[in-house]
C-alpha positions as CSV (number, residue, x, y, z in Angstrom):
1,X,-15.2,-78.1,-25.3
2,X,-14.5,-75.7,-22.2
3,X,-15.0,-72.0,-20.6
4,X,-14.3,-70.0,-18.1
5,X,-16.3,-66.6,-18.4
6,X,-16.1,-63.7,-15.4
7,X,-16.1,-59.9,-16.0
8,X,-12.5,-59.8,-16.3
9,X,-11.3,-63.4,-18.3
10,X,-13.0,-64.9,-21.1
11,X,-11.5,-68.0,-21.7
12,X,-12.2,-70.7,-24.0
13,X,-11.6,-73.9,-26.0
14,X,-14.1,-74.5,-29.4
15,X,-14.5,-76.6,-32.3
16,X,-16.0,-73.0,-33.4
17,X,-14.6,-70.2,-35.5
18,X,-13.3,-67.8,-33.7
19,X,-14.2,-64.5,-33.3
20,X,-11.9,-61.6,-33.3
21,X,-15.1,-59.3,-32.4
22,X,-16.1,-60.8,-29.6
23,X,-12.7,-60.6,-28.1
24,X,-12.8,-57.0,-29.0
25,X,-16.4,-56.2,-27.2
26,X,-15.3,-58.2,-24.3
27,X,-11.8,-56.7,-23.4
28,X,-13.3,-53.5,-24.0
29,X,-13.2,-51.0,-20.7
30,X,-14.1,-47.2,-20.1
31,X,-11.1,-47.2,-17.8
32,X,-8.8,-49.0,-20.5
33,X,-6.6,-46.7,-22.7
34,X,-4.8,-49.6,-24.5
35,X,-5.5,-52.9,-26.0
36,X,-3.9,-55.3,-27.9
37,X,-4.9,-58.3,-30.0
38,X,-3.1,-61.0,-31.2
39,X,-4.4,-63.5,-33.7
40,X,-3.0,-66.6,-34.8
41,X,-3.6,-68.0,-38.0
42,X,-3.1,-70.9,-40.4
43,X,-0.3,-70.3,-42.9
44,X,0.5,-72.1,-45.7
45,X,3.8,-73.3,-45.1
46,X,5.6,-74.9,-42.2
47,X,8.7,-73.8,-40.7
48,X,11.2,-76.0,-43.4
49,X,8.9,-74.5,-46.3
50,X,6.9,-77.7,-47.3
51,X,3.2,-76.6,-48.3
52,X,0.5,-76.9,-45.5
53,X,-3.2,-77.2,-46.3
54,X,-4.6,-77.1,-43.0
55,X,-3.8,-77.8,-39.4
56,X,-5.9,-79.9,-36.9
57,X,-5.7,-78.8,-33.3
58,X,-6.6,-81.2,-30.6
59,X,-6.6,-80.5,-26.8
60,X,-7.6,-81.9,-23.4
61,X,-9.7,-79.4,-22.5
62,X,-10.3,-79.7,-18.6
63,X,-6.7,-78.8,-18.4
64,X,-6.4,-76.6,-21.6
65,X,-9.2,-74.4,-20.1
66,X,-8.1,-74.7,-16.3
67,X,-4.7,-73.6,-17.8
68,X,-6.0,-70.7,-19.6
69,X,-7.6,-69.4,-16.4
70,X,-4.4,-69.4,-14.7
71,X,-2.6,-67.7,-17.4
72,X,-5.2,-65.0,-17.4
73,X,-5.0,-64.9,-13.4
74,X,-0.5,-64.5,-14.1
75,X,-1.6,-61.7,-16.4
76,X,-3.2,-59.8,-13.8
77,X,-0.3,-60.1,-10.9
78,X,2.1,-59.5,-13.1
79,X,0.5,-56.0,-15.2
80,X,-2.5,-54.1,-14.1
81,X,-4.8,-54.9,-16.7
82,X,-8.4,-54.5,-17.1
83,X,-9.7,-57.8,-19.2
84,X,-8.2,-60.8,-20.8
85,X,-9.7,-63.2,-23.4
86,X,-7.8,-66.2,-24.6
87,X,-9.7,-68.3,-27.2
88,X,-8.2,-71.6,-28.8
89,X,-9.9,-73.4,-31.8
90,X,-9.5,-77.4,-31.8
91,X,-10.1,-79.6,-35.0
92,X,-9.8,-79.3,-38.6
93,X,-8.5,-75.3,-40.1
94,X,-8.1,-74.5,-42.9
95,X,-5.3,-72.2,-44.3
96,X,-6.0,-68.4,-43.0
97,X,-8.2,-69.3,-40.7
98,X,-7.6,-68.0,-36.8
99,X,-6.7,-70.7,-34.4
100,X,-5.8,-68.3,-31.8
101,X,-6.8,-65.4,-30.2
102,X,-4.9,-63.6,-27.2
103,X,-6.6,-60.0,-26.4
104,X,-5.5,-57.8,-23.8
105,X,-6.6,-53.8,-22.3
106,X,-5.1,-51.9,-20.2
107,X,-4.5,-48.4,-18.9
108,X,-1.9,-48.2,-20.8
109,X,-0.7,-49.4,-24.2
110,X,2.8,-50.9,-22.7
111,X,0.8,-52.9,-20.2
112,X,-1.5,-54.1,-22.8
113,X,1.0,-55.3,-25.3
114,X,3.9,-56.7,-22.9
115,X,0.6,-59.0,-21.0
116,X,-0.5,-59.7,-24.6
117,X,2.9,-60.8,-25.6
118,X,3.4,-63.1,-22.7
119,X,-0.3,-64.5,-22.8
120,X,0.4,-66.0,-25.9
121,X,4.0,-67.3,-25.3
122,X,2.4,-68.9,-21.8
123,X,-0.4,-70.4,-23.8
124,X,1.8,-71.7,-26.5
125,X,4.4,-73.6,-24.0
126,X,1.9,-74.3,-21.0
127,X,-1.6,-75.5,-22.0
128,X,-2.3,-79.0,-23.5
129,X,-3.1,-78.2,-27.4
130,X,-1.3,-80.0,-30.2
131,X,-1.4,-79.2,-33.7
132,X,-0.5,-81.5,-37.0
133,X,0.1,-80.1,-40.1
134,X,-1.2,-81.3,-42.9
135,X,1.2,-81.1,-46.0
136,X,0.2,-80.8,-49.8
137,X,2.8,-84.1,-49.7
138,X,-0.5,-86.3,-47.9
139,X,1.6,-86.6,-44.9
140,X,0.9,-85.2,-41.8
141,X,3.3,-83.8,-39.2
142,X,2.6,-83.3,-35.2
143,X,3.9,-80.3,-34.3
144,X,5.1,-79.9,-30.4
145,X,5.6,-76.8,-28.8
146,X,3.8,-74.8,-31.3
């Protein structure tokens, strides 16, 4: 898998669980008044409400992680925020289980959750991970644009 790791991005794509935590400790700042998290998990249905039991991610990760670096880098033109992590999981998950994790700080909380909010919405439509669902039917559905 890949990373990019600097004092202000933390960017990576695992076969790992992910860790909420470590997101937490690394966007934290003494000059950051706001942070947001978002976490993405495996649910248990799809979007037409046919039972999933698990999702597996795949992702070409040169790209997946170059792509997260620049989405970090958009981040900080566009808001003035302190630190960025944006961690993918690849493979096999298992319902509730984090595939995503987009966490954000900030002076300010309106910073923090409008870069949050767009971190995960650019990672979602511009880097190269696909997920197929995995139905309680055997079948299994690959999902794009997820």
């Amino acid at each position: 898998m890949g990373a990019v790791s600097d004092d202000q991005t933390l960017a990576r794509v695992t076969a790992e669980p992910l860790s909420v935590d470590e997101a937490i400790v690394f966007i934290a700042d003494p000059s950051a008044g706001g942070s947001c998290i978002f976490v993405g998990t495996v649910r248990d249905t799809d979007a037409r409400g046919a039972v999933v039991t698990g999702l597996t991610y795949e992702s070409w990760d040169e790209i997946a992680v170059d792509r997260l670096r620049e989405i970090a880098e958009g981040l900080r033109a566009r808001w003035p925020i302190r630190k960025v992590a944006l961690l993918h999981r690849t493979g096999d998950l298992a319902v509730g289980e984090a595939s995503v994790v987009v966490a954000v700080s900030s002076a300010h909380r309106a910073e923090a959750f409008e870069a949050c909010r767009e971190g995960i919405e650019r990672l979602k439509h511009d880097v190269p991970i696909w997920k197929k669902e995995l139905l309680a039917t055997g079948e299994g559905n690959w999902v794009m644009g997820a």
